[in-house]
Biotite code that builds the C-alpha atoms (Angstrom):
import biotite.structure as struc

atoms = struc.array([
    struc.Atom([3.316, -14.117, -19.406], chain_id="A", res_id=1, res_name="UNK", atom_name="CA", element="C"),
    struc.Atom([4.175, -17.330, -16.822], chain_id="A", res_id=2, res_name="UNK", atom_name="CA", element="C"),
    struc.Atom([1.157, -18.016, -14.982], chain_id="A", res_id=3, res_name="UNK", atom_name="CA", element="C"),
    struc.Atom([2.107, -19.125, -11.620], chain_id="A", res_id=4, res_name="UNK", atom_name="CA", element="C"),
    struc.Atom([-0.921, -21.367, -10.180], chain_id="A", res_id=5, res_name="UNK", atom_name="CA", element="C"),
    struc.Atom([-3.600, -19.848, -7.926], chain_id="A", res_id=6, res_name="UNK", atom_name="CA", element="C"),
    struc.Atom([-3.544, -16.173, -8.132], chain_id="A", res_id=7, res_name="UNK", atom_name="CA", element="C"),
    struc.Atom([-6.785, -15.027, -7.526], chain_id="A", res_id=8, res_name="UNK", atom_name="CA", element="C"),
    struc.Atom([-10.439, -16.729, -7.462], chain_id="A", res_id=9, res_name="UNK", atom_name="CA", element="C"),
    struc.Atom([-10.159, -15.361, -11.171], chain_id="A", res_id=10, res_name="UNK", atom_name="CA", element="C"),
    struc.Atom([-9.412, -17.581, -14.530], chain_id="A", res_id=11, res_name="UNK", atom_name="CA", element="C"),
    struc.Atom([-5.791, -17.483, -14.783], chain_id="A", res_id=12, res_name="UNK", atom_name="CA", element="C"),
    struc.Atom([-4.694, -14.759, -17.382], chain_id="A", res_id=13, res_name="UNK", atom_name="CA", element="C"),
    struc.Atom([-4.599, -16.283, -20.693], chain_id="A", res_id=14, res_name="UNK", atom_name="CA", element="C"),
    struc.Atom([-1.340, -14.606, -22.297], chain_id="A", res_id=15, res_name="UNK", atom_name="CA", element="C"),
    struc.Atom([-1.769, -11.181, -23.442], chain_id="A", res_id=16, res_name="UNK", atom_name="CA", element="C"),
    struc.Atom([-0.228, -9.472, -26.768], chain_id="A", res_id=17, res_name="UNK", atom_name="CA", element="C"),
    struc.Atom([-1.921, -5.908, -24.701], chain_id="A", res_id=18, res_name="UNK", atom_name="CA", element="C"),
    struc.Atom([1.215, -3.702, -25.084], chain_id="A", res_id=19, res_name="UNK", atom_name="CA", element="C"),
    struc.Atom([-0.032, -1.772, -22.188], chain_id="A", res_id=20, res_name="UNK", atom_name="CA", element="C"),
    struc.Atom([0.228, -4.696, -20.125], chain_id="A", res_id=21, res_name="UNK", atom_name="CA", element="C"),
    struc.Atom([3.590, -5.859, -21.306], chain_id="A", res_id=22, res_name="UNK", atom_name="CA", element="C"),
    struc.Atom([4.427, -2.050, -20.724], chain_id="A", res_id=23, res_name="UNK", atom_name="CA", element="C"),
    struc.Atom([3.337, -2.259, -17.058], chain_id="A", res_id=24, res_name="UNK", atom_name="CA", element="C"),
    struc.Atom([4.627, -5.431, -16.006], chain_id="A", res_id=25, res_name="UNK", atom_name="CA", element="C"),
    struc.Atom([8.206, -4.399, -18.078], chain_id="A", res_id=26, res_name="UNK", atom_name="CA", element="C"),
    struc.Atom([8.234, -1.394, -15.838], chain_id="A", res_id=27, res_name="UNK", atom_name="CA", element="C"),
    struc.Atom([7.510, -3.191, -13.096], chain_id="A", res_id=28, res_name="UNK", atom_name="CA", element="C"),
    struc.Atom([10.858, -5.764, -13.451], chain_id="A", res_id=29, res_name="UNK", atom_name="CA", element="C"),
    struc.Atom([12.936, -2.254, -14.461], chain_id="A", res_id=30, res_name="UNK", atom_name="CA", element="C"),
    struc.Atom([11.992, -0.611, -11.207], chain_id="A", res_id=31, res_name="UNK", atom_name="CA", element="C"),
    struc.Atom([13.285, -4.001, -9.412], chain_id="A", res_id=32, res_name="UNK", atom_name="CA", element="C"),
    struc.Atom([9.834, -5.481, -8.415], chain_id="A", res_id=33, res_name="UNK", atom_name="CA", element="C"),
    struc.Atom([8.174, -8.633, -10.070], chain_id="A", res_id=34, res_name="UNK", atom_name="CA", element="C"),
    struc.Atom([4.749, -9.459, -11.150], chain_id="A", res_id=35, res_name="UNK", atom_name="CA", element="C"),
    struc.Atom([2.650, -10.084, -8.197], chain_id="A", res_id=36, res_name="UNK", atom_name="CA", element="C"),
    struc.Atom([-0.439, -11.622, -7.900], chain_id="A", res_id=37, res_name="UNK", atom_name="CA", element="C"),
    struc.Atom([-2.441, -8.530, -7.832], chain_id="A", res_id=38, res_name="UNK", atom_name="CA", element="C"),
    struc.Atom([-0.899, -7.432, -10.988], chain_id="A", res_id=39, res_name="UNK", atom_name="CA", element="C"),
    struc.Atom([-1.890, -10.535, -12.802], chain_id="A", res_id=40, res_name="UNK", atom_name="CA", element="C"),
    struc.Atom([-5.452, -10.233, -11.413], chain_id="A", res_id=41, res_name="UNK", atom_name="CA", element="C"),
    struc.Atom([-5.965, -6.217, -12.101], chain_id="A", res_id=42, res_name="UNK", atom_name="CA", element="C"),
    struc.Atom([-4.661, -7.427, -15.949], chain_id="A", res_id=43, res_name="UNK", atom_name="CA", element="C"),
    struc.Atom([-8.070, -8.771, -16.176], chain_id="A", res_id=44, res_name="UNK", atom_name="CA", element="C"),
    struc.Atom([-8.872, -4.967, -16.514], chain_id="A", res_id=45, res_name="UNK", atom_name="CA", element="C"),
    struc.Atom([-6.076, -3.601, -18.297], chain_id="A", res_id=46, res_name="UNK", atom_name="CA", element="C"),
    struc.Atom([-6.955, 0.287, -18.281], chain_id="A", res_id=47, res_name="UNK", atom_name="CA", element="C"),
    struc.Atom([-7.976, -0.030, -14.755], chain_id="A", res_id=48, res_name="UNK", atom_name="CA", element="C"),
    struc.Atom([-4.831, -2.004, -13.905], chain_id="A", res_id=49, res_name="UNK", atom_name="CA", element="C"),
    struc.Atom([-3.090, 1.056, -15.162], chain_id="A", res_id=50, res_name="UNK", atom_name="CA", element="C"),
    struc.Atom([-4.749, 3.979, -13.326], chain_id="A", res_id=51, res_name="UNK", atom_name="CA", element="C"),
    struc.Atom([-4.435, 2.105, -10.368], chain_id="A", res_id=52, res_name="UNK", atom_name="CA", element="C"),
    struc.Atom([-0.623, 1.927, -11.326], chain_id="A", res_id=53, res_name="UNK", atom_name="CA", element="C"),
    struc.Atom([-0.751, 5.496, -11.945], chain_id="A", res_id=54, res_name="UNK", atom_name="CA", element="C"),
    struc.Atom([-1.579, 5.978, -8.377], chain_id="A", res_id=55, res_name="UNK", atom_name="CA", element="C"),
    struc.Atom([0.751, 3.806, -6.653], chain_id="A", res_id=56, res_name="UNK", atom_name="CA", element="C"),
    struc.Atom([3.789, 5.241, -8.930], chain_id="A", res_id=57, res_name="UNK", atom_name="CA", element="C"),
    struc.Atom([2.558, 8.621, -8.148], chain_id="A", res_id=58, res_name="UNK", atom_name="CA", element="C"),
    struc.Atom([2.826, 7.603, -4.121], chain_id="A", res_id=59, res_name="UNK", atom_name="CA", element="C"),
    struc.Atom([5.799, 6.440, -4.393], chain_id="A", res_id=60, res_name="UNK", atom_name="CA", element="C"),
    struc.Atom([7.665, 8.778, -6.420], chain_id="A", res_id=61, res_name="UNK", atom_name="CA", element="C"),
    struc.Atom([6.270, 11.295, -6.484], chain_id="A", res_id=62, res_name="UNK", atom_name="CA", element="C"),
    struc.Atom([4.724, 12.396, -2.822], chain_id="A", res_id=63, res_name="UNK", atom_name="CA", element="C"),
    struc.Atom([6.375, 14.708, -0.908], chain_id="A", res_id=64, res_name="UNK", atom_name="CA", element="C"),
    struc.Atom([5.524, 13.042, 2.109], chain_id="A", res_id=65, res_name="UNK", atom_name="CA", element="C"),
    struc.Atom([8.679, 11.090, 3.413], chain_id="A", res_id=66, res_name="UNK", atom_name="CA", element="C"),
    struc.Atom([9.044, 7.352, 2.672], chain_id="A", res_id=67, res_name="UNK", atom_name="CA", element="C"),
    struc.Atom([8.748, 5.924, 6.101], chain_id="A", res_id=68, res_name="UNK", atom_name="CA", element="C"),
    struc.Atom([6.145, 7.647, 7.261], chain_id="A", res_id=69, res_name="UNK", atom_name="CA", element="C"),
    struc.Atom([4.067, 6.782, 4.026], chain_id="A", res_id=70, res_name="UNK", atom_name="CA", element="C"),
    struc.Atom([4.946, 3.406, 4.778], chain_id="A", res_id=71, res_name="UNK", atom_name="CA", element="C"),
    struc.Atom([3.999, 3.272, 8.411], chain_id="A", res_id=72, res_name="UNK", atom_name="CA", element="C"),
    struc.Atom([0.533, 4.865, 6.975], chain_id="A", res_id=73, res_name="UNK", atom_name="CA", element="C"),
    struc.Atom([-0.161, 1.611, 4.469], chain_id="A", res_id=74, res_name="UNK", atom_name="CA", element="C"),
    struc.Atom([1.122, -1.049, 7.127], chain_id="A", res_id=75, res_name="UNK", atom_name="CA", element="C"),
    struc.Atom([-1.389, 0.697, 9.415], chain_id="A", res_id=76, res_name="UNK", atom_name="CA", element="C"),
    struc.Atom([-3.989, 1.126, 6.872], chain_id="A", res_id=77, res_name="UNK", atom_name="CA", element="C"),
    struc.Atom([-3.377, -3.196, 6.197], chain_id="A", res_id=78, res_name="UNK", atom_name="CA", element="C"),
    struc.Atom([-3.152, -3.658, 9.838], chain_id="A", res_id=79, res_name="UNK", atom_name="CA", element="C"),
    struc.Atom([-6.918, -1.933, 9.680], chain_id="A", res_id=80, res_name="UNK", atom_name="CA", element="C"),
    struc.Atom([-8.430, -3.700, 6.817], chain_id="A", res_id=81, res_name="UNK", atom_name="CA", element="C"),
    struc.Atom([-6.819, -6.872, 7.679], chain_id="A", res_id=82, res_name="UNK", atom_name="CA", element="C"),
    struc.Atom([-4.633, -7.200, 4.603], chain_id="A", res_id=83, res_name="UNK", atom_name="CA", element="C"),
    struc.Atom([-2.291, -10.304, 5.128], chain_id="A", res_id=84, res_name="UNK", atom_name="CA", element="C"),
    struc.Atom([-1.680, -9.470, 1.179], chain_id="A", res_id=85, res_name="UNK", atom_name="CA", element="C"),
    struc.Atom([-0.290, -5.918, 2.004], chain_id="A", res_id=86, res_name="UNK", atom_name="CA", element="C"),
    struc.Atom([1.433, -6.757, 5.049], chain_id="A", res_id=87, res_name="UNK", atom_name="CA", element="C"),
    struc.Atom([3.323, -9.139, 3.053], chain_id="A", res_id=88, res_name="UNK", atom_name="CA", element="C"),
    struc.Atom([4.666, -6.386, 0.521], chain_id="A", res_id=89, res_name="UNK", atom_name="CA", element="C"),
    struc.Atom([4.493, -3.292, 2.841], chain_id="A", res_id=90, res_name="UNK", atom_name="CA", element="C"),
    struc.Atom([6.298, -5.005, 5.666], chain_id="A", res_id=91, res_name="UNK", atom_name="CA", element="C"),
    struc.Atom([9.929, -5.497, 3.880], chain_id="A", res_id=92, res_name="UNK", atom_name="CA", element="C"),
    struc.Atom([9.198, -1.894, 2.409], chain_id="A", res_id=93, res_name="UNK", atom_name="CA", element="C"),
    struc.Atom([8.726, -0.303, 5.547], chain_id="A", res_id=94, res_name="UNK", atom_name="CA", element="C"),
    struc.Atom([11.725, -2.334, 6.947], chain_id="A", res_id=95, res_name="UNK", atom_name="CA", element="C"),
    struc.Atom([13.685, -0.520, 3.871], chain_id="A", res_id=96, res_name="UNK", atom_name="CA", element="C"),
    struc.Atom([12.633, 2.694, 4.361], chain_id="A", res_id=97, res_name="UNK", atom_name="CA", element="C"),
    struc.Atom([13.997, 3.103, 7.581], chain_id="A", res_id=98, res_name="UNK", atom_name="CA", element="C"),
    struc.Atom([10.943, 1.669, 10.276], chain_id="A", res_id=99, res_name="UNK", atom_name="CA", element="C"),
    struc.Atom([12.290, -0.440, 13.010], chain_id="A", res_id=100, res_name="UNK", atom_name="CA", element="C"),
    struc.Atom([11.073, -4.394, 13.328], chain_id="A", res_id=101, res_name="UNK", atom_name="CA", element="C"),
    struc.Atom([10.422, -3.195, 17.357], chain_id="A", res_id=102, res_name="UNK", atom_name="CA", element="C"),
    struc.Atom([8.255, -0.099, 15.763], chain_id="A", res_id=103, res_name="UNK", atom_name="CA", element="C"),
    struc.Atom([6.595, -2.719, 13.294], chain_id="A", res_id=104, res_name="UNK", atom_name="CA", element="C"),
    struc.Atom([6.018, -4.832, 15.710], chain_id="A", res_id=105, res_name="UNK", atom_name="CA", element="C"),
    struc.Atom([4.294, -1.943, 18.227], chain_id="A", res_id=106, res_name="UNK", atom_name="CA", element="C"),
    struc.Atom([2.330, -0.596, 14.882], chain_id="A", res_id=107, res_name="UNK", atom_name="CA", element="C"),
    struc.Atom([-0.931, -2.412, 16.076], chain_id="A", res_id=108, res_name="UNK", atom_name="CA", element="C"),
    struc.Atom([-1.340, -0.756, 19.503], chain_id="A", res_id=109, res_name="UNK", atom_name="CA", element="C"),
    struc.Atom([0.934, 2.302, 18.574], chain_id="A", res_id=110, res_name="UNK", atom_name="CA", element="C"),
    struc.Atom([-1.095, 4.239, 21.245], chain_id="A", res_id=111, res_name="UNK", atom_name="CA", element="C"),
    struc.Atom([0.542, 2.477, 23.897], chain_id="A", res_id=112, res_name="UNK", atom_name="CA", element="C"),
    struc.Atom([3.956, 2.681, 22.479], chain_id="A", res_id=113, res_name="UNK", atom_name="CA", element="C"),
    struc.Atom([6.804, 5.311, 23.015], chain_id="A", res_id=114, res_name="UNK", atom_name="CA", element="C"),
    struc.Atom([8.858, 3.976, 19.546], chain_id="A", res_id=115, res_name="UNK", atom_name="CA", element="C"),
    struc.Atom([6.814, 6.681, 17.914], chain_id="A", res_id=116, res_name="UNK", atom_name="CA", element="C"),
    struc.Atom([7.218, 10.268, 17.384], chain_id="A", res_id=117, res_name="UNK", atom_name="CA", element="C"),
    struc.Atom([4.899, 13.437, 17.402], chain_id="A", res_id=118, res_name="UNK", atom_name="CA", element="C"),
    struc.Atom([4.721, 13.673, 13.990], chain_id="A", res_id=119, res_name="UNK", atom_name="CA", element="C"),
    struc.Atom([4.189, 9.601, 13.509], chain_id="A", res_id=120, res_name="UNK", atom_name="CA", element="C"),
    struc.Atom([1.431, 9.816, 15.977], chain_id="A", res_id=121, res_name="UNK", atom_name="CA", element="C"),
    struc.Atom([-0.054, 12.330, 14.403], chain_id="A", res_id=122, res_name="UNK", atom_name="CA", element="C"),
    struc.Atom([-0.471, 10.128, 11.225], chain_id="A", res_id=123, res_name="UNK", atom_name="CA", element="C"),
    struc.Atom([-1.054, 7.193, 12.996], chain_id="A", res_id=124, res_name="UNK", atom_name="CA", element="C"),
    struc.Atom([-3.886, 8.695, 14.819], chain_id="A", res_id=125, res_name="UNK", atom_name="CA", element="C"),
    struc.Atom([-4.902, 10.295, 11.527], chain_id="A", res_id=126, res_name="UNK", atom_name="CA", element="C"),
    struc.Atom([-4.761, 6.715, 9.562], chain_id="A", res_id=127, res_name="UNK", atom_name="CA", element="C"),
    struc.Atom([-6.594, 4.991, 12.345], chain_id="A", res_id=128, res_name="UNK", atom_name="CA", element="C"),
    struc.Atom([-9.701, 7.630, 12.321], chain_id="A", res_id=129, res_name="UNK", atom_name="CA", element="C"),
    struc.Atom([-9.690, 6.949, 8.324], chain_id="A", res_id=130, res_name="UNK", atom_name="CA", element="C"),
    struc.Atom([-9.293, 3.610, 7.687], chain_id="A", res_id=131, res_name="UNK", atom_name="CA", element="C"),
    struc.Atom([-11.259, 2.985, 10.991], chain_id="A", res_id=132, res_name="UNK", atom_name="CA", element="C"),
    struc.Atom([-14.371, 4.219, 9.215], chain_id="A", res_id=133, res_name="UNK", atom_name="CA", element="C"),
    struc.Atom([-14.753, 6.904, 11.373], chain_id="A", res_id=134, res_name="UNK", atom_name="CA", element="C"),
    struc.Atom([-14.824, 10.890, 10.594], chain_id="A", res_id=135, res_name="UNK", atom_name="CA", element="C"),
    struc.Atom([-11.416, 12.657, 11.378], chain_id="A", res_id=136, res_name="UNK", atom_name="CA", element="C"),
    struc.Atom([-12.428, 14.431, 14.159], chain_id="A", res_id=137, res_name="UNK", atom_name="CA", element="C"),
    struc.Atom([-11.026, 18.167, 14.557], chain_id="A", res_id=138, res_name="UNK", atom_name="CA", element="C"),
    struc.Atom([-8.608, 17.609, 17.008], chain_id="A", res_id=139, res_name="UNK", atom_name="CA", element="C"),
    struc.Atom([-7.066, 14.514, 15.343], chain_id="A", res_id=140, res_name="UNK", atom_name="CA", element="C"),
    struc.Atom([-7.128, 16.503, 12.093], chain_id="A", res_id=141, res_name="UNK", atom_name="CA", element="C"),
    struc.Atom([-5.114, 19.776, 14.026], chain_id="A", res_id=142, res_name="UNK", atom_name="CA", element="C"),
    struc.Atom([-2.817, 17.043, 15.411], chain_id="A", res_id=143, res_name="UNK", atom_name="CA", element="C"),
    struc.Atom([-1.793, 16.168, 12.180], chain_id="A", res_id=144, res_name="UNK", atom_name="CA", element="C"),
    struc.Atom([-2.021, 20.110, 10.140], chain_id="A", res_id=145, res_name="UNK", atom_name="CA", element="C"),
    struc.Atom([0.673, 21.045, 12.815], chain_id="A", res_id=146, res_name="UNK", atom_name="CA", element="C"),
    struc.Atom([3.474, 18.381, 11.249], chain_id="A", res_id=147, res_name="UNK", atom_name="CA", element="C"),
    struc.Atom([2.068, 18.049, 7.676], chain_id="A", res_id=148, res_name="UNK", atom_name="CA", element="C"),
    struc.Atom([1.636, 20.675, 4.947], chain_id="A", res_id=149, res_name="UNK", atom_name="CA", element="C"),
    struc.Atom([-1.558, 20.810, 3.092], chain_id="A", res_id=150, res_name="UNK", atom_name="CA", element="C"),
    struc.Atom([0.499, 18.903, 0.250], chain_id="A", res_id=151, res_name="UNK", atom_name="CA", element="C"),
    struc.Atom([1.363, 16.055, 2.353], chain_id="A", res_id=152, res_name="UNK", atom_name="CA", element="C"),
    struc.Atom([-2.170, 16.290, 3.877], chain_id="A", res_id=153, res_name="UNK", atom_name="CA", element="C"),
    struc.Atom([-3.556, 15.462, 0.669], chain_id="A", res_id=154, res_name="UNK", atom_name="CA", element="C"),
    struc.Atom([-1.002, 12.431, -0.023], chain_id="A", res_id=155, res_name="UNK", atom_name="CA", element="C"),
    struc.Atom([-1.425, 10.794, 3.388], chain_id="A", res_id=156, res_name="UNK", atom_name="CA", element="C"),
    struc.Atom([-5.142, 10.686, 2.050], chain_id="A", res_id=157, res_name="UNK", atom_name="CA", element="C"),
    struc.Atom([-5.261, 9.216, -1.020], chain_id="A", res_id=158, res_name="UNK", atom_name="CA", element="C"),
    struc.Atom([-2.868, 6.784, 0.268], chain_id="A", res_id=159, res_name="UNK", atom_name="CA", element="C"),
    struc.Atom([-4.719, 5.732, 3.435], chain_id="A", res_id=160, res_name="UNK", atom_name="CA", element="C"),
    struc.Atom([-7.686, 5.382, 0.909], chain_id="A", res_id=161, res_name="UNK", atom_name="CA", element="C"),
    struc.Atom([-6.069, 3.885, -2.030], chain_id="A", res_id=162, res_name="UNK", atom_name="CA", element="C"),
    struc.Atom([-4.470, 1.185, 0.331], chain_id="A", res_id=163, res_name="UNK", atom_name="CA", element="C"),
    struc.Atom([-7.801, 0.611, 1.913], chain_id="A", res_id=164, res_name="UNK", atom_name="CA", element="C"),
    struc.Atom([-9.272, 0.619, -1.377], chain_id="A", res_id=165, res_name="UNK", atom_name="CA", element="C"),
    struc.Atom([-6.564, -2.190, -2.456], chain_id="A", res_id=166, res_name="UNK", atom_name="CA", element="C"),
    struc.Atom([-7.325, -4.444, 0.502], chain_id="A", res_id=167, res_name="UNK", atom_name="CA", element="C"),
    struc.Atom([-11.144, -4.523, -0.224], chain_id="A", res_id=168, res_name="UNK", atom_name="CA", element="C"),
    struc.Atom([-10.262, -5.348, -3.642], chain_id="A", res_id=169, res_name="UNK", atom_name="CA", element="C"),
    struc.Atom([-7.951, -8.369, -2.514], chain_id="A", res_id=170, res_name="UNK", atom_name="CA", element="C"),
    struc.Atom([-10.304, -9.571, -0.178], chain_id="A", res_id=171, res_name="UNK", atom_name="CA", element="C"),
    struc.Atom([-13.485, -9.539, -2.940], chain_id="A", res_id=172, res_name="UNK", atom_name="CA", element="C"),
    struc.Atom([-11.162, -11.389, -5.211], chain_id="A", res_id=173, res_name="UNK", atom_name="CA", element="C"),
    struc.Atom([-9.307, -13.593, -2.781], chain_id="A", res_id=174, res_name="UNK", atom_name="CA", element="C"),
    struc.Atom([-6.147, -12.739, -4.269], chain_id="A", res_id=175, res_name="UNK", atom_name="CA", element="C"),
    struc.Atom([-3.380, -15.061, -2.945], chain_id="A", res_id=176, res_name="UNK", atom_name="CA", element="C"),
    struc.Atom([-0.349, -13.984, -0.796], chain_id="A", res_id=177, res_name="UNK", atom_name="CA", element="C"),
    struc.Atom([2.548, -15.024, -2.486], chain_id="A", res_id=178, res_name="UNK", atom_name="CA", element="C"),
    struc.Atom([4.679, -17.442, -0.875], chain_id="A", res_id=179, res_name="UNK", atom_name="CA", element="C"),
    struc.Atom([7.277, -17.966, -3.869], chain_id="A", res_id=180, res_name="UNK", atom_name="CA", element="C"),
    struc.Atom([9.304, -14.656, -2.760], chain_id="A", res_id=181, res_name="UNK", atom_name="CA", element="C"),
    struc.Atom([7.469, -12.534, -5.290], chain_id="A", res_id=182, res_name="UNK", atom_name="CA", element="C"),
    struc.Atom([7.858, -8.591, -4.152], chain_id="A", res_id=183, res_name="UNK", atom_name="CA", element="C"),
    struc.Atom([6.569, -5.580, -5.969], chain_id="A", res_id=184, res_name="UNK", atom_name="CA", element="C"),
    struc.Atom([9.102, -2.786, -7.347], chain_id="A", res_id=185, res_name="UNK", atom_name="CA", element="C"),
    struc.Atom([9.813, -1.001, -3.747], chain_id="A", res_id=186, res_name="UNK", atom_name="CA", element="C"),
    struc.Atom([9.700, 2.960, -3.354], chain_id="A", res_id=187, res_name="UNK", atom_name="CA", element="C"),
])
């Protein structure tokens, strides 16, 4: 494994014969991504580095929920938690899955903002309750039952958490933004 400098405020990964990690970071080039920084710190913790992986395939994949609007939930969600790291992989991702740069660029006060549709408000307002530490209030919850299935309910919510989850992770570690280009497999 090349070790690439700073990563995180974590020993660099000594080289790992863990099949499980070759496994992961092989899938990781196959689906088009390369190792990023917080893959070479969650190695440190190989089984966790995997359930965590399970996650993120599973809300990518696998979620019913459409790609753009899960993507305009995480950049929200980073835009929350103040995650330079996940801005800097969600951005281009959200970009690819169909969000305009003038939408992006309105995501922070979204409120104020007609770029955005019922059913994006809806989540928005939904994310911003969540990763806002507040309690989803009734109405905001309604708001969002009358565009979203129970399904997609769920998957909006382990994503807004998982993503939160992520950024208090790379803010405890200090894990470095990469600046060499590095992206993660997209969705």
């Amino acid at each position: 494994m090349q070790q690439l400098g700073r990563v995180s405020r974590l020993p660099p990964l000594p080289y790992s014969s863990d099949p499980a990690l070759r496994e992961f970071f092989d899938d990781t080039r196959r689906r088009g991504g390369q190792v990023i920084n917080l893959h070479l710190t969650l190695a440190h913790a190989p089984k966790m580095a995997l359930a965590r992986r399970a996650t993120a395939n599973a809300i990518r994949y696998d979620a019913m929920i459409p790609r753009l609007l899960c993507e305009l939930a995480i950049v929200r969600t980073a835009q929350i938690a103040g995650s330079a790291y996940e801005l800097n992989q969600h951005l281009p991702m959200a970009l690819a899955a169909g969000a305009s740069q003038a939408q992006l660029d309105a995501l922070a006060d979204w409120q104020q903002s007609a770029l955005f549709d019922d059913r994006q408000r809806a989540l928005l307002a939904y994310v911003d309750a969540m990763a806002g530490g507040h309690e989803v209030d009734d109405a905001t919850f309604a708001a969002l039952a009358q565009h979203f299935t129970p399904q997609e309910i769920v998957e909006l919510t382990v994503t807004v958490a998982s993503y939160y989850g992520t950024a208090m992770i790379i803010r405890a570690l200090r894990i470095e933004v990469e600046t060499d280009g590095r992206r993660t497999a997209p969705g």
